[in-house]
C-alpha positions as CSV (number, residue, x, y, z in Angstrom):
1,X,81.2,42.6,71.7
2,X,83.3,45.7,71.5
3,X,84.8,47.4,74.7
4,X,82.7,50.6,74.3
5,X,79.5,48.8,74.0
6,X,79.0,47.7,77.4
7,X,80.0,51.4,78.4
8,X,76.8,53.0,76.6
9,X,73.9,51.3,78.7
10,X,75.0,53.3,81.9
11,X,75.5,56.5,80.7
12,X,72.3,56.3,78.8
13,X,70.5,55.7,81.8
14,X,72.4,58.5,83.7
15,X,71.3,61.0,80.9
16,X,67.5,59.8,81.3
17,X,67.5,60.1,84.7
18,X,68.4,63.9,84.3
19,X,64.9,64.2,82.9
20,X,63.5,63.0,85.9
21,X,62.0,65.6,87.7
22,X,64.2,67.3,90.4
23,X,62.0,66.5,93.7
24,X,62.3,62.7,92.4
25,X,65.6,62.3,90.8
26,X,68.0,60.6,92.4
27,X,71.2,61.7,91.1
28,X,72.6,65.0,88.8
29,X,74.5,64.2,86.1
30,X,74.5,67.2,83.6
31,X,77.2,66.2,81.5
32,X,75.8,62.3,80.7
33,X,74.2,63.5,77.9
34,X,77.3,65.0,76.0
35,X,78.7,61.4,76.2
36,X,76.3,59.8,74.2
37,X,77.3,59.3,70.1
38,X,75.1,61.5,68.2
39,X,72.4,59.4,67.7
40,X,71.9,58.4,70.9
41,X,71.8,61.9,72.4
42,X,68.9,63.0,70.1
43,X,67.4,60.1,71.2
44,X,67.4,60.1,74.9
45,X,67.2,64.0,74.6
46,X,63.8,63.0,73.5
47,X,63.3,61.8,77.1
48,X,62.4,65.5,78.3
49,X,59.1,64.5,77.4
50,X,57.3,62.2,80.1
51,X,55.7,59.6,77.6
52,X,59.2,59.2,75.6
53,X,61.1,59.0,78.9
54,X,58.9,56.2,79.6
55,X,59.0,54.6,76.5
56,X,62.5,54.7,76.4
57,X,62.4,52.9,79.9
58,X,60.2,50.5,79.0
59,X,62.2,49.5,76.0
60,X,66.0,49.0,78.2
61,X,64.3,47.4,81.2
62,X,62.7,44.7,78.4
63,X,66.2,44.0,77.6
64,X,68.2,44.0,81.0
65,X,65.1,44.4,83.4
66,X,63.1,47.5,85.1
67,X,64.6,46.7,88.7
68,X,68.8,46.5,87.2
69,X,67.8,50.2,85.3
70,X,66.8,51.3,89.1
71,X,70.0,49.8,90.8
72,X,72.2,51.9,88.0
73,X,70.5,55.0,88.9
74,X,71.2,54.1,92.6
75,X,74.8,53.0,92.5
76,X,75.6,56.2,90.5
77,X,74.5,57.9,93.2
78,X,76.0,56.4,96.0
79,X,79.8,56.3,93.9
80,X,79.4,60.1,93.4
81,X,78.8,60.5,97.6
82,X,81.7,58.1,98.2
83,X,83.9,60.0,95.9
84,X,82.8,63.5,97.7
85,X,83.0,62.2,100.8
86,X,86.6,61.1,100.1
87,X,87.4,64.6,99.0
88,X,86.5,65.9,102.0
89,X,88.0,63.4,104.4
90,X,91.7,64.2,102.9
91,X,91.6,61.8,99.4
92,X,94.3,63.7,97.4
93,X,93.7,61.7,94.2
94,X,90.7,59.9,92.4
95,X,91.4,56.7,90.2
96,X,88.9,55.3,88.2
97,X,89.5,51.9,86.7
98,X,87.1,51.2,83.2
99,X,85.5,54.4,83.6
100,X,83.7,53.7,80.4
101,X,81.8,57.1,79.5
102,X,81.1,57.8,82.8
103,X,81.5,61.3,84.3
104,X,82.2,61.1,87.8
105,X,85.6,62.5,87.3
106,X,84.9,65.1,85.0
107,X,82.5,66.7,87.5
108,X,84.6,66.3,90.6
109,X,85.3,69.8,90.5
110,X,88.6,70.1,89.9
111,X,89.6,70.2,93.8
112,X,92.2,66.7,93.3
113,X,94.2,65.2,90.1
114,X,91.6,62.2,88.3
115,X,92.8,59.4,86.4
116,X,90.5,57.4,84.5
117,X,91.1,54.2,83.3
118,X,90.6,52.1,80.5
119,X,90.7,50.1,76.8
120,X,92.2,52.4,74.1
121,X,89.0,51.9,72.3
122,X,87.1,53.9,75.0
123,X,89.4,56.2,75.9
124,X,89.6,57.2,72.2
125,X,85.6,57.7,72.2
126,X,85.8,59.4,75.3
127,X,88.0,61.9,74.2
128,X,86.0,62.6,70.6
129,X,82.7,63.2,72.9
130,X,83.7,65.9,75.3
131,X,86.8,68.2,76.0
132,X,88.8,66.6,79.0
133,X,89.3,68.7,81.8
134,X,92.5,70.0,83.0
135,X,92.2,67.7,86.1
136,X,91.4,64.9,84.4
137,X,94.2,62.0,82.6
138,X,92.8,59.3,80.3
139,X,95.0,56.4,81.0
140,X,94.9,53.8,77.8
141,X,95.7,50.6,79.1
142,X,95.5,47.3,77.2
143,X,95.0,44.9,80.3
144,X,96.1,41.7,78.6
145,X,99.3,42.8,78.3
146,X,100.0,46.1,80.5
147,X,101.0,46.1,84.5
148,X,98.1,48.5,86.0
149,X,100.3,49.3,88.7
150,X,103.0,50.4,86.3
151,X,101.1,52.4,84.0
152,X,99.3,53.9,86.8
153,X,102.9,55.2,88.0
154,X,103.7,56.3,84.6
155,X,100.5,58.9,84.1
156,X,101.7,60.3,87.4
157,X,100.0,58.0,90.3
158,X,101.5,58.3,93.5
159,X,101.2,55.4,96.7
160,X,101.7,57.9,99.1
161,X,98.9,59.7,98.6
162,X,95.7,59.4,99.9
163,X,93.1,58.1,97.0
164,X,89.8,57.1,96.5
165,X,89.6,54.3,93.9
166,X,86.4,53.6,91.5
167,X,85.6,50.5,89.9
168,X,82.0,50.4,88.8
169,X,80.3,47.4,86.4
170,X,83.4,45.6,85.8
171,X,84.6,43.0,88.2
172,X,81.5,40.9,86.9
173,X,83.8,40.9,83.1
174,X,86.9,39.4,84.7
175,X,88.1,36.3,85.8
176,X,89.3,36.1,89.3
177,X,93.0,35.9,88.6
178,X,92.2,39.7,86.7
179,X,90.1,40.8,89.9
180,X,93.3,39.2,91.9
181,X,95.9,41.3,89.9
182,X,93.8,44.3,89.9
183,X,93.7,44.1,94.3
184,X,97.1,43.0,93.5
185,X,97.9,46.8,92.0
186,X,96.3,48.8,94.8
187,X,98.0,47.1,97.6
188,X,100.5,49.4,98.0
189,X,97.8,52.5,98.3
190,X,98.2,55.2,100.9
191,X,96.9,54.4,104.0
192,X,93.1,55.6,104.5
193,X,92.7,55.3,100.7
194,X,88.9,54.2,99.6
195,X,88.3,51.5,97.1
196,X,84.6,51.5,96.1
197,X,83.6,48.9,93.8
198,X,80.5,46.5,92.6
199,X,80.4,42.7,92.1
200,X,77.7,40.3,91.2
201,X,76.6,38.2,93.1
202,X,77.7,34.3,93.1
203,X,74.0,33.2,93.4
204,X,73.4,34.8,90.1
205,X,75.9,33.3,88.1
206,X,75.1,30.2,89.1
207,X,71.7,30.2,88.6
208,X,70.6,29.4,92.2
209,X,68.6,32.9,93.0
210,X,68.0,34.7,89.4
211,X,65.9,37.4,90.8
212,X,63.2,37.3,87.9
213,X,66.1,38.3,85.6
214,X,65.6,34.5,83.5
215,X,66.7,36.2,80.2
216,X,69.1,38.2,81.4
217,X,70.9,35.2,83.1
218,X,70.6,33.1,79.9
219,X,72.0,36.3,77.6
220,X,74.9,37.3,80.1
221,X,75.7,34.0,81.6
222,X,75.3,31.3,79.5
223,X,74.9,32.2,76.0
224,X,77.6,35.4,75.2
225,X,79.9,34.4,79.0
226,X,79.9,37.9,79.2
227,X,79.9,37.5,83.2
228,X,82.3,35.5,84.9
229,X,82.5,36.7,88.4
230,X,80.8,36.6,91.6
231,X,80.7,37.1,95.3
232,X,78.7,35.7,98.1
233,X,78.9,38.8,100.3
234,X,80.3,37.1,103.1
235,X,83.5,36.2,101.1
236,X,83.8,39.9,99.7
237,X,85.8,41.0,103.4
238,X,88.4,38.0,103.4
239,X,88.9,38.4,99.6
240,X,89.6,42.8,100.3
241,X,91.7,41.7,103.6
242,X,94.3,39.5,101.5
243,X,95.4,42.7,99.9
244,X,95.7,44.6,102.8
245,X,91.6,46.5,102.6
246,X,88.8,46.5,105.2
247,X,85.5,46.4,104.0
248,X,83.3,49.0,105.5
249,X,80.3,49.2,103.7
250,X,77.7,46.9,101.5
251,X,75.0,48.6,99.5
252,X,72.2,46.4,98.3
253,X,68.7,46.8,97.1
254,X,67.2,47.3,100.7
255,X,70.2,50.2,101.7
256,X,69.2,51.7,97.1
257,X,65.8,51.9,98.9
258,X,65.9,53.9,101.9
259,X,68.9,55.7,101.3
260,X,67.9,57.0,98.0
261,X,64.6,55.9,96.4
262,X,62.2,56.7,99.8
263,X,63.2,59.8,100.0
264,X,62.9,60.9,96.2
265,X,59.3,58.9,96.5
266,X,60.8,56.5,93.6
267,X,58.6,53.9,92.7
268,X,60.1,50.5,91.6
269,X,62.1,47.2,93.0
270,X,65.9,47.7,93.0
271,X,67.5,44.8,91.7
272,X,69.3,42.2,94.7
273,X,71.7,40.5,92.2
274,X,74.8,43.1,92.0
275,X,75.7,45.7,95.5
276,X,79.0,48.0,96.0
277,X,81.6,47.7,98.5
278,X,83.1,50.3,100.3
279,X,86.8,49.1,101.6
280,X,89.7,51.6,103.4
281,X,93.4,50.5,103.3
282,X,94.7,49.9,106.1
């Protein structure tokens, strides 16, 4: 599997949602679309009309499941409030490690200097999709071989400032000793720096509560090892306190449902197998 292809299934989901009527969308993401290859954004543009949107829907959650499709829209939202928030608590910086094709950064307005993360592959795709902002880095980093610490340094990252550290859908593709040496590289952050990341849980990956996701499991799991990491959420503080965080915050499907999906009178179950974790150094 190439790098980029596990960053298209988000962002197409962010650009459906935007055709979700306002009243019951959950999050705004207006340039999700514009990161889509060509193909793919005729397609999904398609989704303005109800019965394609739907379709298209249909089709994704008969692959990964209806209730995972529901947790992405949720989780989006809730990393774009924890990134705001962070703004406006004093965060001078945003760092966003595998940021895929996501846009967070590009819409943070400009206020604080982003870095985004990832595999040359995806940073090159990133870059032929969209002009990058003037507040926004791409950061290339082969992580087989490169220090993330280092090369954060070198694109202009600074430990005594304040930042607010993303890490969506990717601790689930690394072993522990990765996830280690990526806690490993922020332990020197600025104190009151936010580290907001998700992780699978443990249960999943070892087949002991699968959540109705059967195939998913088999596809992710056991067949293609795509996923090789998980959490009990009682061993997510200890693991965040080695390295000098404090958990403050879990987000799972009950928090997706009150917090976000109530509200916008969502329909759908959120899926309990993945949550994010807010941490602050301290």
């Amino acid at each position: 599997m190439r790098a980029s292809d596990t960053a298209i299934g988000p962002i197409t989901v962010a650009a459906i949602e935007q055709y979700v009527p306002r009243e019951r969308r959950v999050f705004t993401d207006e340039l999700a679309l514009g990161m889509l290859p060509p193909a793919g954004r005729r397609l999904v543009a398609a989704a303005r009309w109800r019965p394609v949107r739907e379709a298209l829907l249909w089709a994704m959650g008969r692959v990964v499941g209806a209730s995972v499709l529901l947790w992405m829209v949720c989780r989006k939202r809730y990393l774009d409030d924890v990134v705001t928030a962070a703004i406006a608590d004093g965060c001078e910086a945003v760092v966003i490690l595998g940021a895929g094709f996501d846009t967070r950064g590009y819409r943070s307005g400009g206020e604080v200097p982003v870095l985004e993360v990832d595999q040359p592959v995806n940073i090159a795709a990133k870059r032929s999709r969209m002009p990058v902002p003037e507040h926004v880095t791409l950061v290339p980093i082969d992580f087989e071989t490169e220090d993330l610490a280092e090369v954060l340094a070198r694109y202009g990252y600074r430990t005594d400032r304040r930042t607010v550290f993303v890490w969506e859908g990717v601790t689930q593709y690394l072993t522990e000793n990765a996830v280690r040496a990526t806690l490993s590289a922020l332990a020197d952050a600025a104190p009151r720096s936010r580290l907001a990341f998700t992780y699978v849980l443990a249960d999943f990956l070892e087949g002991v509560d699968l959540d109705g996701l059967e195939s998913f499991h088999r596809r992710h799991v056991v067949r293609d090892k795509l996923w090789l990491f998980g959490l009990a959420p009682d061993r997510v503080g200890p693991l965040l306190a080695e390295y000098g965080w404090r958990e403050t915050e879990q987000l799972d499907d009950t928090a997706c449902r009150t917090r976000y999906l109530d509200p916008a009178r969502r329909p759908g179950r959120v899926t309990r197998i993945e949550r994010c974790v807010l941490a602050e150094k301290v």
